[in-house]
C-alpha positions as CSV (number, residue, x, y, z in Angstrom):
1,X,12.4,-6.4,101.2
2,X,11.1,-10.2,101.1
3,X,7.5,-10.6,100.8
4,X,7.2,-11.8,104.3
5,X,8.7,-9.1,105.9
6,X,6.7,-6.4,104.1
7,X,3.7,-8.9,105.0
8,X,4.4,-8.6,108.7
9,X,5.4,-4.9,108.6
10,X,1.9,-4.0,107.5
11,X,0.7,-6.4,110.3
12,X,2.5,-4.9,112.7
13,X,1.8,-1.3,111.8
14,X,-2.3,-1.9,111.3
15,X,-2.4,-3.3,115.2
16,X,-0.5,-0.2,116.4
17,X,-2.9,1.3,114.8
18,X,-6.3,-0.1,115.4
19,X,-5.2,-3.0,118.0
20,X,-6.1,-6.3,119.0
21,X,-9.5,-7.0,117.1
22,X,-10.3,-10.3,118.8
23,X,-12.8,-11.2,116.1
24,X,-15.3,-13.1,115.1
25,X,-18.1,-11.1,117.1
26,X,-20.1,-14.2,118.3
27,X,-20.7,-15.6,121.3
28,X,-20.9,-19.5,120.0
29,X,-19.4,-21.5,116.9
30,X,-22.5,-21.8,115.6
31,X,-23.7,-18.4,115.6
32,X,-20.3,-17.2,113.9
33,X,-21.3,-20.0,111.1
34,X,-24.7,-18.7,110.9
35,X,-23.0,-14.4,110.9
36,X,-20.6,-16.1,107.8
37,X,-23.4,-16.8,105.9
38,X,-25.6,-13.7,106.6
39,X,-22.9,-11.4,106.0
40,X,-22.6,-12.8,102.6
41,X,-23.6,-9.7,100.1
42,X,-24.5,-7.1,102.8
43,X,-23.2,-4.6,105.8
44,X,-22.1,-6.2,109.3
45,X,-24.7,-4.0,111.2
46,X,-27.6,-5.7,108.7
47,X,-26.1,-9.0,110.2
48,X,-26.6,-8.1,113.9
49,X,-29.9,-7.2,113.5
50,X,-31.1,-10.7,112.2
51,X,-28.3,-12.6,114.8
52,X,-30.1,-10.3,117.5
53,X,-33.8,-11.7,115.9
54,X,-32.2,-15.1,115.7
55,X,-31.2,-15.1,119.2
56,X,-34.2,-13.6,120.6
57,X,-36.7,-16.6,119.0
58,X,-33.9,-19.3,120.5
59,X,-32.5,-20.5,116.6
60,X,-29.0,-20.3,116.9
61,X,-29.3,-23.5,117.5
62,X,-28.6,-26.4,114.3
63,X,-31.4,-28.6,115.1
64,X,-33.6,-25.2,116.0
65,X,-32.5,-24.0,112.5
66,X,-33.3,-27.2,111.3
67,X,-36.6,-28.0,112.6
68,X,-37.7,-24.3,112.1
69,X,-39.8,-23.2,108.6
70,X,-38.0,-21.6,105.9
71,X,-40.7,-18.8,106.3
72,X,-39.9,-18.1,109.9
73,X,-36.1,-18.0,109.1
74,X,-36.5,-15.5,106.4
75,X,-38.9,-13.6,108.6
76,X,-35.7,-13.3,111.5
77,X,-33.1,-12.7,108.6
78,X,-35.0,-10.2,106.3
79,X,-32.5,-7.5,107.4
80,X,-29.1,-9.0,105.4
81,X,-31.0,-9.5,102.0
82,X,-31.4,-12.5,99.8
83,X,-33.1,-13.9,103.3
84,X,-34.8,-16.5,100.9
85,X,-31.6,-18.1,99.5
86,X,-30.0,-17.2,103.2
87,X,-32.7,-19.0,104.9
88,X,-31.8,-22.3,102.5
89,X,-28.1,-21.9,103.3
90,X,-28.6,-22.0,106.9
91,X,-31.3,-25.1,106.9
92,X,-28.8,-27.2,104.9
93,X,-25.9,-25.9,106.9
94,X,-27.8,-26.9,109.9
95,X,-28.4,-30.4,108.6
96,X,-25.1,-30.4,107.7
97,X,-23.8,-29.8,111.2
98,X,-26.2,-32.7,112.7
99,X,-26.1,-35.7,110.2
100,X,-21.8,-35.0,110.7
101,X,-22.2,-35.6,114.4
102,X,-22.0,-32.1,115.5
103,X,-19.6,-29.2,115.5
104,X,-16.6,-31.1,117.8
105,X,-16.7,-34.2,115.2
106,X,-17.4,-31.7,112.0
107,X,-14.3,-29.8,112.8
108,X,-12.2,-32.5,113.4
109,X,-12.6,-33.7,109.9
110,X,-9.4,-34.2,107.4
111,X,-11.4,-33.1,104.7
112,X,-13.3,-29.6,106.2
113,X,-12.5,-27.5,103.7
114,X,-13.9,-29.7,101.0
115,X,-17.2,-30.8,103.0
116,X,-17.7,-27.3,103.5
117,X,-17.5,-26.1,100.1
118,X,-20.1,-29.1,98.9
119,X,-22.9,-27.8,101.1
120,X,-24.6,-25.5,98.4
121,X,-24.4,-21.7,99.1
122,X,-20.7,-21.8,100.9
123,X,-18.1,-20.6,98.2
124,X,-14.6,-20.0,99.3
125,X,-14.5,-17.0,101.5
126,X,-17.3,-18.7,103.8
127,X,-15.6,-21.7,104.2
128,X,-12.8,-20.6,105.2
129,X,-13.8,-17.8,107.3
130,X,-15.7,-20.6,109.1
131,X,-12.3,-22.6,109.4
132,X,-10.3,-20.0,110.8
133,X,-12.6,-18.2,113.4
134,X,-14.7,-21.3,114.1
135,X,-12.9,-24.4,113.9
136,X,-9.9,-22.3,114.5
137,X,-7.7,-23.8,112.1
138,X,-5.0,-21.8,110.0
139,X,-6.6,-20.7,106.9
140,X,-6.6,-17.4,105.3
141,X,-9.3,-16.2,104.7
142,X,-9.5,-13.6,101.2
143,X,-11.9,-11.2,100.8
144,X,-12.7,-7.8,98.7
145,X,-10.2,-5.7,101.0
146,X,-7.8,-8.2,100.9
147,X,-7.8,-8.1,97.0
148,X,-7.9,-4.3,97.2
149,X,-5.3,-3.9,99.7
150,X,-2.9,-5.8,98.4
151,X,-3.1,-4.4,95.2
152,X,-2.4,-1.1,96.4
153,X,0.0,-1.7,99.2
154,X,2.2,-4.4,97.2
155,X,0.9,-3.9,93.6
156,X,0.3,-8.2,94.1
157,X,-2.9,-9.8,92.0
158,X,-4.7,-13.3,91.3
159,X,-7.0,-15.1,92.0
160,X,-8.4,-16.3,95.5
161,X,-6.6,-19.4,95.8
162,X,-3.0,-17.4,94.3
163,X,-4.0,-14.7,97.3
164,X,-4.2,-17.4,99.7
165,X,-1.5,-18.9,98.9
166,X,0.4,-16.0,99.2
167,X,-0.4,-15.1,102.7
168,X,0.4,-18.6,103.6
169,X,3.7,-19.0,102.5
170,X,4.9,-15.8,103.8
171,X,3.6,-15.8,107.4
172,X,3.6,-18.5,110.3
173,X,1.1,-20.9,110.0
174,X,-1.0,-19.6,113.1
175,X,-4.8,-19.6,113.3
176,X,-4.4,-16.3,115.9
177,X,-2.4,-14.3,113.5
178,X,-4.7,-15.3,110.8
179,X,-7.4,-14.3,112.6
180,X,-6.1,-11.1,113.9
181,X,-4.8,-10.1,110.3
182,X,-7.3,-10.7,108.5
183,X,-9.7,-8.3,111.1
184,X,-7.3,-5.7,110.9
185,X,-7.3,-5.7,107.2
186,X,-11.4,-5.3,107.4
187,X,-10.7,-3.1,110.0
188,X,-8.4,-0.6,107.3
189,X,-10.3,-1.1,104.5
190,X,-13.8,0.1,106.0
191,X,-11.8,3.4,107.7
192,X,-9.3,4.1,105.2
193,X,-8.8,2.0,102.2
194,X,-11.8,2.5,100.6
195,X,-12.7,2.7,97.2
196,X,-12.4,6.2,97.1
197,X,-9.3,6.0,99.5
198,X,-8.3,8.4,102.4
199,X,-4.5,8.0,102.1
200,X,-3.0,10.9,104.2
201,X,-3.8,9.4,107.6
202,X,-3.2,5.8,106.4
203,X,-1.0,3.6,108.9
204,X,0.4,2.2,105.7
205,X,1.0,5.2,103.8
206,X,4.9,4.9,104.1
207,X,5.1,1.8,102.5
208,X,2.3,1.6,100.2
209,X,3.3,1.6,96.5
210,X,-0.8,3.1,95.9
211,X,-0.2,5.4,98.5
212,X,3.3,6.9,97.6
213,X,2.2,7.7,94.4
């Protein structure tokens, strides 16, 4: 079996199973910029605790974020961790997002990826996450289950940019089935494909070379 089709077989299995995801959880781009850089290190629920705290003082806002003091934004944030270095993340990507002309002319940008990745705190998997599910642009997005997944279901390794480009060469350039895929993936590896895995009742315990074994 090609690498695509075993690609789109464990798509297609992990939405019978779970179903449509319709992620990110956010009700603005912003905010799902702001949850990309929260979540960074620490559980989703810590993450809607501070979006709730961010919402409820009005600062899911750029220029809020930006005219707001590093001490109040750690104060609203506390609940994900590292809220110092978060709070500095979120004032430069804040600034970012205003001296760029805002989010319609940020995301129209050739070089996004790039720009994103030179604002200090945003590695990789932030960047991209906030490509896909904000700017809503095809790219996959790798992350720990990804790299864990993979490993099991296809016995496939390397780096971030190798895993990406694996994904992308196999599957339809499609921002909605990135974005769909890549939540069902989170979706198996906090339920089933954990560390400590619980293969019986697996969706992809037929084809999963881990699994078989």
């Amino acid at each position: 079996m090609c690498n695509g089709n075993k690609l789109m077989d464990i798509y297609k299995l992990l939405k019978n199973r779970f179903g449509e995801q319709n992620w990110w959880p956010a009700e603005s781009e912003f905010e799902m910029m702001v949850g990309a850089i929260l979540t960074q290190n620490v559980s989703w629920n810590n993450v809607e605790i501070a979006i709730e705290n961010l919402k409820d003082d009005e600062m899911l806002d750029p220029l809020a974020i930006k005219n707001s003091t590093l001490k109040k934004i750690q104060e609203l944030i506390k609940p994900t961790g590292f809220y110092k270095q978060k709070s500095k993340r979120l004032k430069r990507l804040a600034r970012a997002v205003i001296e760029n002309g805002g989010l319609n002319t940020l995301f129209k940008k050739d070089n996004l990826r790039e720009f994103l990745l030179n604002v200090k705190g945003i590695g990789p998997e932030t960047a991209d996450s906030i490509i896909l599910y904000a700017a809503e642009r095809p790219k996959f997005v790798i992350d720990s289950y990804t790299k864990r997944i993979l490993k099991r279901v296809m016995n496939h390794e390397g780096n971030y940019q190798e895993l990406q480009r694996f994904f992308e060469s196999n599957l339809n350039t499609d921002s909605k089935l990135y974005q769909e895929y890549h939540a069902l993936i989170v979706e198996l590896g906090k339920t089933y494909c954990k560390k400590n895995p619980i293969c019986d009742s697996c969706p992809l315990i037929e084809i999963c070379e881990f699994g078989k074994k």
